[in-house]
C-alpha positions in Angstrom: 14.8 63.2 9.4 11.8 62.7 10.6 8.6 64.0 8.0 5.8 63.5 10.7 6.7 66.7 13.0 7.4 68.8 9.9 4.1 68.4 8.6 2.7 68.3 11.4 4.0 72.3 11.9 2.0 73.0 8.6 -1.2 72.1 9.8 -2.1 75.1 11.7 -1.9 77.7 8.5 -4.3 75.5 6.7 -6.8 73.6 9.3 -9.2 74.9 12.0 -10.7 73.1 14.6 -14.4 72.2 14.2 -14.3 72.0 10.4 -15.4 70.1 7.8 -13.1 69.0 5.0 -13.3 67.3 1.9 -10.0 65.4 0.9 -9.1 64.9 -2.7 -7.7 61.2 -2.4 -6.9 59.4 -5.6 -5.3 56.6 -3.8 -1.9 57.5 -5.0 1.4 58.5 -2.7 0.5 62.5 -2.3 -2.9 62.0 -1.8 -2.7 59.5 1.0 0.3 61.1 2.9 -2.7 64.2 3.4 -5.4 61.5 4.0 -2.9 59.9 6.6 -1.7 63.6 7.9 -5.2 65.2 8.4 -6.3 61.8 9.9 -4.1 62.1 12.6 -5.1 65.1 14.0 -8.8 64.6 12.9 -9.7 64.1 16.9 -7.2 66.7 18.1 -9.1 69.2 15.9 -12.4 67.6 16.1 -13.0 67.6 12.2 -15.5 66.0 10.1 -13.0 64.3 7.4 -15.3 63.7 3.9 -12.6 61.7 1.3 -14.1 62.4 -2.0 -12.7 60.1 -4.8 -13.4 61.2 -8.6 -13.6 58.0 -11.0 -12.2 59.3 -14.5 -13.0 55.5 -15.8 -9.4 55.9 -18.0 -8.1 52.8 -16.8 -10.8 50.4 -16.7 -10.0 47.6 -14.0 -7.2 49.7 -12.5 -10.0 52.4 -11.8 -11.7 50.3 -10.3 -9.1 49.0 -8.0 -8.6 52.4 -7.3 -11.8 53.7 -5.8 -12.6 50.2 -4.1 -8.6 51.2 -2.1 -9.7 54.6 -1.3 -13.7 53.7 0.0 -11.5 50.7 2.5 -9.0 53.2 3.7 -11.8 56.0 4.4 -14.2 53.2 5.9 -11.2 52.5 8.4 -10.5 56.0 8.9 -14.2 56.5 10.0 -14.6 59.3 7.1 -17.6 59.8 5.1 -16.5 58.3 1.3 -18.2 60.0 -1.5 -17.3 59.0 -5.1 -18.3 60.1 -8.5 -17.9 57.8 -11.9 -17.6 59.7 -15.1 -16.6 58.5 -18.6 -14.0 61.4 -19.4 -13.0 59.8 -22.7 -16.3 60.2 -24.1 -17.3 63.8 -22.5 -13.8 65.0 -23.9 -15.0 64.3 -27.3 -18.3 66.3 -26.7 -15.9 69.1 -25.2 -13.1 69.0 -27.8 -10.9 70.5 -24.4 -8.5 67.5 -23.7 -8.2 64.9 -21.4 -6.1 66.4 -18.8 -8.1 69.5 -18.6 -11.7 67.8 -18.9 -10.9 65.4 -16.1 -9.4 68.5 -14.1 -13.2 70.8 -14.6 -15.2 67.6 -13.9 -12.6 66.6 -10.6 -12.5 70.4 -9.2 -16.5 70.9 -10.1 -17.0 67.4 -8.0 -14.9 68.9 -5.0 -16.7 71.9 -4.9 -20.6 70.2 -5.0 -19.4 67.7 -2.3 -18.2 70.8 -0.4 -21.7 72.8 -0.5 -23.5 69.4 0.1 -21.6 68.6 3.4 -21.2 72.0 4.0 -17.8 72.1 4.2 -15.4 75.1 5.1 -12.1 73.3 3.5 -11.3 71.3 0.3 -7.6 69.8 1.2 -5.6 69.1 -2.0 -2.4 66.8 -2.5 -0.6 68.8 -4.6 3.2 68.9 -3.6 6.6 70.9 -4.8 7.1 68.8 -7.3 3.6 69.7 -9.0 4.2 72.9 -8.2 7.4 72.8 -10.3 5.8 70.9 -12.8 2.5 73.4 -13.4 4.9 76.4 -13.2 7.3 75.0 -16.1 4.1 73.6 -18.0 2.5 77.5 -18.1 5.9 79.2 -19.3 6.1 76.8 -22.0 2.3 77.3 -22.7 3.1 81.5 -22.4 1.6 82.2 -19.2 1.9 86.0 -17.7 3.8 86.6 -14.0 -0.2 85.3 -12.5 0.6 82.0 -14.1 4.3 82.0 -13.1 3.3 82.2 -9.3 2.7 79.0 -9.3 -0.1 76.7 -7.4 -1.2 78.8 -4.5 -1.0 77.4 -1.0 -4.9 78.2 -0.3 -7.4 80.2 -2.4 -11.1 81.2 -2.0 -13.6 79.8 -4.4 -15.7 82.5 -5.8 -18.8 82.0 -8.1 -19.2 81.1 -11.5 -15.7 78.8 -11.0 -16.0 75.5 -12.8 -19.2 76.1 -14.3 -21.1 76.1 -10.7 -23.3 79.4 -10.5 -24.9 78.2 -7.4 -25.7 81.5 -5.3 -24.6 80.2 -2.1 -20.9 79.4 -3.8 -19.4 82.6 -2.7 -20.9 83.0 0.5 -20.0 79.8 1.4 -16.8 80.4 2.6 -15.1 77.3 0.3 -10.9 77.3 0.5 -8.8 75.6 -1.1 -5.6 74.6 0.7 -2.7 72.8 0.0 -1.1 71.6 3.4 2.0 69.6 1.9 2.1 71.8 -0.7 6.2 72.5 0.4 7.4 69.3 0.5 9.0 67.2 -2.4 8.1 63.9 -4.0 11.0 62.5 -2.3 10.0 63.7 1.3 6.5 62.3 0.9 7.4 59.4 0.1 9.3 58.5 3.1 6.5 60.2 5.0 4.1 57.2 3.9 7.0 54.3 4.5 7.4 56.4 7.8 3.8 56.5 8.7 3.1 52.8 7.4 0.5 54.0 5.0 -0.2 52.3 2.1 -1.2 53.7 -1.4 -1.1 52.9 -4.6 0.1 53.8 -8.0 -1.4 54.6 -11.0 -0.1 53.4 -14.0 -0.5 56.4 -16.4 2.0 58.6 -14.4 4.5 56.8 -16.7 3.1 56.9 -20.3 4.0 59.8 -22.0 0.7 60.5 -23.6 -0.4 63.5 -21.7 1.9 66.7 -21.2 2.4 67.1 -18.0 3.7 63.1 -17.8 6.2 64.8 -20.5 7.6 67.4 -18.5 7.8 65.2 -15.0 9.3 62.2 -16.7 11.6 63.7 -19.7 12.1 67.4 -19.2 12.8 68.1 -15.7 14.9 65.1 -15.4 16.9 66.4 -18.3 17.2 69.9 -16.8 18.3 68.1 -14.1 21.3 66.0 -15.5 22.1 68.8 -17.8 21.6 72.0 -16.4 20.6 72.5 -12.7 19.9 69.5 -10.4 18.1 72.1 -8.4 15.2 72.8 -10.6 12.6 72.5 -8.8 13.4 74.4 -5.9 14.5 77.3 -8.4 11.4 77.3 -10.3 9.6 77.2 -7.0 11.9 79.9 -5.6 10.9 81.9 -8.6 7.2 81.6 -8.3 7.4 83.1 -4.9 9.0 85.9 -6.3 6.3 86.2 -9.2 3.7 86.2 -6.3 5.2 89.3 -5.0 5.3 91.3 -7.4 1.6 90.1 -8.9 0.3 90.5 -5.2 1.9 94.3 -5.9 0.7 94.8 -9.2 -2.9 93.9 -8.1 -3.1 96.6 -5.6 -2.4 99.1 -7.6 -5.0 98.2 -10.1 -7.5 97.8 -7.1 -6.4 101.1 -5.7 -7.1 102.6 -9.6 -10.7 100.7 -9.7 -11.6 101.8 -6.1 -11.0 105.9 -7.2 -11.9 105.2 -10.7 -14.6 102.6 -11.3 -18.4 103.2 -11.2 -19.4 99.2 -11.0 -23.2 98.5 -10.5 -25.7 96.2 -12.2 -23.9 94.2 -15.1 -22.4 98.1 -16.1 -18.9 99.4 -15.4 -17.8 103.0 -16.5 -14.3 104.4 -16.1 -12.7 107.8 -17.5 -10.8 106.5 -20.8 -8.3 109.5 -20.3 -7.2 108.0 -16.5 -7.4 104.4 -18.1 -4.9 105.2 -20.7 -2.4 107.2 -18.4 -1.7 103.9 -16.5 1.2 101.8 -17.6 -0.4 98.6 -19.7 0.8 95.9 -16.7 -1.6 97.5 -14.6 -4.0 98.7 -17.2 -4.4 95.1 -18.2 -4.8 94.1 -14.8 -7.6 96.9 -13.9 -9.2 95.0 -17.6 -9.4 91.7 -15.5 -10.7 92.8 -12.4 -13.5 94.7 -13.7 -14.2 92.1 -16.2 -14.4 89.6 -13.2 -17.0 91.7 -11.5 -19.2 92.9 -14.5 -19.0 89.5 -17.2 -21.4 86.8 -16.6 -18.6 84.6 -18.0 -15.4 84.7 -15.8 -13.5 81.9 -17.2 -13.8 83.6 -20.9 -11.3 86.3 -19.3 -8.2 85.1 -20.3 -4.9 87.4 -21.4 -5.8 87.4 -24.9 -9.3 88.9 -24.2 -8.1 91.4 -22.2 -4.9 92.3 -24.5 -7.6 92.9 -27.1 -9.8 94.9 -25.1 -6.8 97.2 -24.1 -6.2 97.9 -27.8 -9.2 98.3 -28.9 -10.0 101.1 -26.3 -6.9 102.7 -27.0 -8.1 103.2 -30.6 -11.6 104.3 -29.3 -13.2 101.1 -30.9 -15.9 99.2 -29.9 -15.7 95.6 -29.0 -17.7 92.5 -28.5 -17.4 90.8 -25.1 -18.1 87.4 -24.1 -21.9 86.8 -22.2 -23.4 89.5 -24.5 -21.2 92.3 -23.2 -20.0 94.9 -25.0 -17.1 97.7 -24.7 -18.4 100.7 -25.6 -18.0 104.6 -25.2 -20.3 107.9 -23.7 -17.9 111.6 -23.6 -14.7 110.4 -22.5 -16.1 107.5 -20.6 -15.3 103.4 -21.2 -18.7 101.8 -20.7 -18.4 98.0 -19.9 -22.2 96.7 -20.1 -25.0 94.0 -21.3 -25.5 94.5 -25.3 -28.8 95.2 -25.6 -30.6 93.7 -28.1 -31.4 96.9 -30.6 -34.1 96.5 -33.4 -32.2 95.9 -36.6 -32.5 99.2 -38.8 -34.0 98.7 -42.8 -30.8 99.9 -44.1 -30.1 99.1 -47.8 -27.9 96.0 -48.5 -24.2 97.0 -47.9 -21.1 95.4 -49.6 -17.6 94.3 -47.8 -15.6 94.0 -51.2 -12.4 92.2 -49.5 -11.1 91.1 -46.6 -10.1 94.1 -43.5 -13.2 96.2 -44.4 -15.7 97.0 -42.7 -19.5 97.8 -42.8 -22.2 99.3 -41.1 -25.6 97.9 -41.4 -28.9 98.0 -38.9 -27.3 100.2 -36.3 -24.1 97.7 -36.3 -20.5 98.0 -37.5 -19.2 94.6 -39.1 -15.6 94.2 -39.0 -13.6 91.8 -40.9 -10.0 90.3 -40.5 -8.0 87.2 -41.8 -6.4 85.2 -39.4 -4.7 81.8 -39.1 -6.1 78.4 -37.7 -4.5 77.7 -34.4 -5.6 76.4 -31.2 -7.4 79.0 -28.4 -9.8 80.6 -31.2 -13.2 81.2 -29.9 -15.6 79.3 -31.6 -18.3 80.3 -29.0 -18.7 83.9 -28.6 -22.1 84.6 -30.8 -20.8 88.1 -31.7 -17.9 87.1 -33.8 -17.4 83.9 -35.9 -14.3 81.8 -38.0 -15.2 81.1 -41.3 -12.8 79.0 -43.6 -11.7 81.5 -46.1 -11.2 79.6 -48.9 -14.6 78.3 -48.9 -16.0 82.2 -48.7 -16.1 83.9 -52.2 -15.9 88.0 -51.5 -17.4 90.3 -51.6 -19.7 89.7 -48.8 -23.4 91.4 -48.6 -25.0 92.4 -45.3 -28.7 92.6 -45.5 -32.1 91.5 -44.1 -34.1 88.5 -44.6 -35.6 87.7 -47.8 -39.0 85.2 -48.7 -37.6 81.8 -49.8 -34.3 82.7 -48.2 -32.5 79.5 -47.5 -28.7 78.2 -45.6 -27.8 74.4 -44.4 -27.5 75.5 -40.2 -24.1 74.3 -38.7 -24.0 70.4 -38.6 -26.6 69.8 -41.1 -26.5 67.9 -44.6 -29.6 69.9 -45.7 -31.0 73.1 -46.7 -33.8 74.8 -44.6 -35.3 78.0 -44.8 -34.2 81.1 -42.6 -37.9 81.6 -42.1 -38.2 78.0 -40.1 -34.7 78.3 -38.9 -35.8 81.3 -36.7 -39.2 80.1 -35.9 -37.6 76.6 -34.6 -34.6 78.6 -32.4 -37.4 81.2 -31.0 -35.8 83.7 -32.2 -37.9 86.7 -30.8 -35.7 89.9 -32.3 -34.4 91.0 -36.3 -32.2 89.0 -37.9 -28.9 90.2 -39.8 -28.0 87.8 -43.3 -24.4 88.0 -44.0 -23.5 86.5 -47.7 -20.8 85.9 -49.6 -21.4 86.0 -53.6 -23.0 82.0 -53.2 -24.9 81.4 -49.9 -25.9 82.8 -47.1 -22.9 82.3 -44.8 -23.6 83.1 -41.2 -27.1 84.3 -39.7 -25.2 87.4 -37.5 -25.1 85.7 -33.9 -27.0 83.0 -34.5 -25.4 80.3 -36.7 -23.0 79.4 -39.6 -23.7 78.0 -42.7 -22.2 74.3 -42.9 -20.7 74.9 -45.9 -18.2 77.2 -44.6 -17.4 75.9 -41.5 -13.8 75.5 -40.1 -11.7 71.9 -39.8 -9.0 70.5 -39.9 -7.8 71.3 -43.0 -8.8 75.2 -42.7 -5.5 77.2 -43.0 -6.3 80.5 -43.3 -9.8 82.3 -41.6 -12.1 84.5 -41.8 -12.9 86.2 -38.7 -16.5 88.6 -38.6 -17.3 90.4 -35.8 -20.5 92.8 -35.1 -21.6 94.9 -32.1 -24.0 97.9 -31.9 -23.3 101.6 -32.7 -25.0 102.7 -30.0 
């Protein structure tokens, strides 16, 4: 069979004419079976073809070979080649995220900035059904909801605030992803290339099983495959279209509830908490994301956790800290989704937290305290809440204001300083909450931890804190 015609067909759901495209090409098979594809009908459709290689510097002289492959093939081509070097070994030890995903941000946020500055319409991605099987198996076993179960989508609009890029033209720019060989196996594209005469090459990490997805393509699917169903792929795949369905359902009945139901207007969204909780929690949740989306300064903090959370909490009529500075609060029998605004601490007398699960109110805010375990996904970054390590924390804890002579050792210090030139050295403008435990000063409330307490490796069991405002 002949893979030329066939993905040819494709081209037309994915490709204008007269547009401008940046292609992702690594250098490897998928990537330069689109290169090759879109090439060929670059005159027909009278595109301006930008192939943007990213440089993760992983594999030191192999790298190398690699971008020097890809600017030769584009040169030939007649593209424009724009490339971008980054050390993601060392900027994943600044971010703590990971390899995989660090390269992924700093690849997708490269994509996106060559888009705007060639002011392109399309960013054309290699991904095949292979991958698709691969990242659809990878989220189940990571405990993804039906959104992560439908899979990589064919073509997708990039909004604002994606990949850490808050430009103001991002969402008005028009920027889609697509996928044009997106249906189409491993297998398939390889004889596409030995059909086509294109060369690539290979990169040698695919094979080392030191990152996870390498795992699943190399060990588990190929199990699944001897063992259980040789078909795999295509079920998974199958499935994902399925998933899509039904999340492409879901989603318009939570629109069609924010639509009737949601006041949303400057950083504020209000909704009846009587008409919230009559809707059945799949699309509760989902109304929870969307207007999060909208209202949060912070979209990639809205994961499922954060929105379970915030479904219980306004169940039980509690307030609840939000990533950005946002807070859940409520006014009659309305939700009120908005900016926390900073409220002058009240002179309240110290208050005591004797043990762990109490809670406190103190200078117009409720403190709330929980024990939880050390595992991977706590937020260590929202300034509202904080992880303590509990054995290092001797109850019970004293809420109160600042003190003369008052002193804590600030996150990541060795030394003592005094609160007094702690807040003068951050700027910090409003009133300052102390919480203590019966020792030290243990956290300034939104501001920073005291090193002494701080959570590691070894931390088993935490102390979580939380605070928001009465009002």
């Amino acid at each position: 069979m002949k893979l030329y015609p066939a993905m040819l067909k494709e081209i037309p759901k994915y490709i204008d004419k007269n547009e401008t495209i940046v292609i992702g090409v690594s250098g490897g098979p998928d990537s330069m079976a689109l290169f090759n594809l879109l090439n060929s009908i670059a005159k027909k459709y009278n595109l301006k073809i930008i192939a943007a290689h990213f440089n993760h510097m992983l594999r030191g002289a192999e790298s190398t070979r690699d971008m020097d492959f890809v600017h030769n093939e584009a040169i030939k081509a007649g593209n424009i080649f724009v490339v971008r070097q980054k050390d993601i070994s060392a900027l994943n030890k600044k971010t703590g995220f990971g390899t995989e995903k660090t390269a992924r941000e700093e690849r997708y946020r490269f994509f996106i900035e060559t888009a705007l500055e060639h002011n392109a319409s399309k960013i054309a991605l290699a991904h095949n059904m292979d991958d698709n099987a691969e990242t659809i198996l990878f989220r189940l076993i990571k405990g993804t909801g039906t959104k992560g179960l439908c899979g990589v989508p064919a073509q997708r609009k990039i909004t604002g605030g994606e990949f850490g890029i808050n430009d103001d033209n991002l969402s008005g720019a028009g920027i889609t992803i697509v996928r044009p060989v997106l249906k189409f196996s491993k297998k398939q594209i390889i004889s596409y290339l030995k059909e086509r005469k294109q060369k690539f090459i290979t990169d040698s990490s695919n094979n080392q099983p030191i990152y996870q997805r390498n795992i699943i393509r190399n060990k588990l699917i190929p199990l699944i495959e001897k063992e259980m169903n040789p078909a795999i792929k295509e079920c998974l795949v199958r499935n994902a279209v399925i998933a899509a369905n039904e999340e492409d359902f879901m989603q318009a009945q939570a629109d069609s509830f924010i639509n009737k139901n949601v006041l949303i207007n400057s950083n504020k969204a209000v909704f009846s908490k009587v008409k919230f909780l009559s809707l059945h929690s799949v699309i509760g949740q989902r109304v929870i994301m969307a207007v999060l989306y909208r209202v949060l300064d912070a979209k990639r903090k809205v994961d499922y956790k954060l929105v379970a959370e915030a479904e219980k909490f306004i169940a039980e009529n509690k307030r609840m800290s939000l990533p950005a500075g946002f807070v859940i609060g409520y006014e009659d029998e309305n939700v009120i989704i908005q900016k926390w605004d900073k409220t002058p601490v009240k002179k309240d007398k110290d208050k005591k937290i004797q043990k762990p699960g109490k809670n406190a109110e103190f200078g117009g805010f409720l403190f709330e305290t929980q024990i939880v375990s050390n595992k991977k996904g706590i937020n260590l970054k929202d300034k509202n809440e904080v992880y303590l390590d509990f054995s290092k924390v001797t109850f019970p804890l004293t809420l109160r204001i600042r003190r003369n002579g008052d002193k804590f050792v600030p996150y990541g210090m060795k030394s003592s300083v005094k609160i007094k030139d702690f807040i003068i050295s951050q700027k910090i403008k409003e009133d300052i909450i102390l919480v203590c435990d019966k020792k030290n000063i243990i956290w300034v409330a939104g501001k920073r931890t005291d090193d002494r307490v701080k959570v590691d490796k070894s931390s088993k069991k935490l102390l979580l804190i939380r605070f928001y405002p009465l009002k």
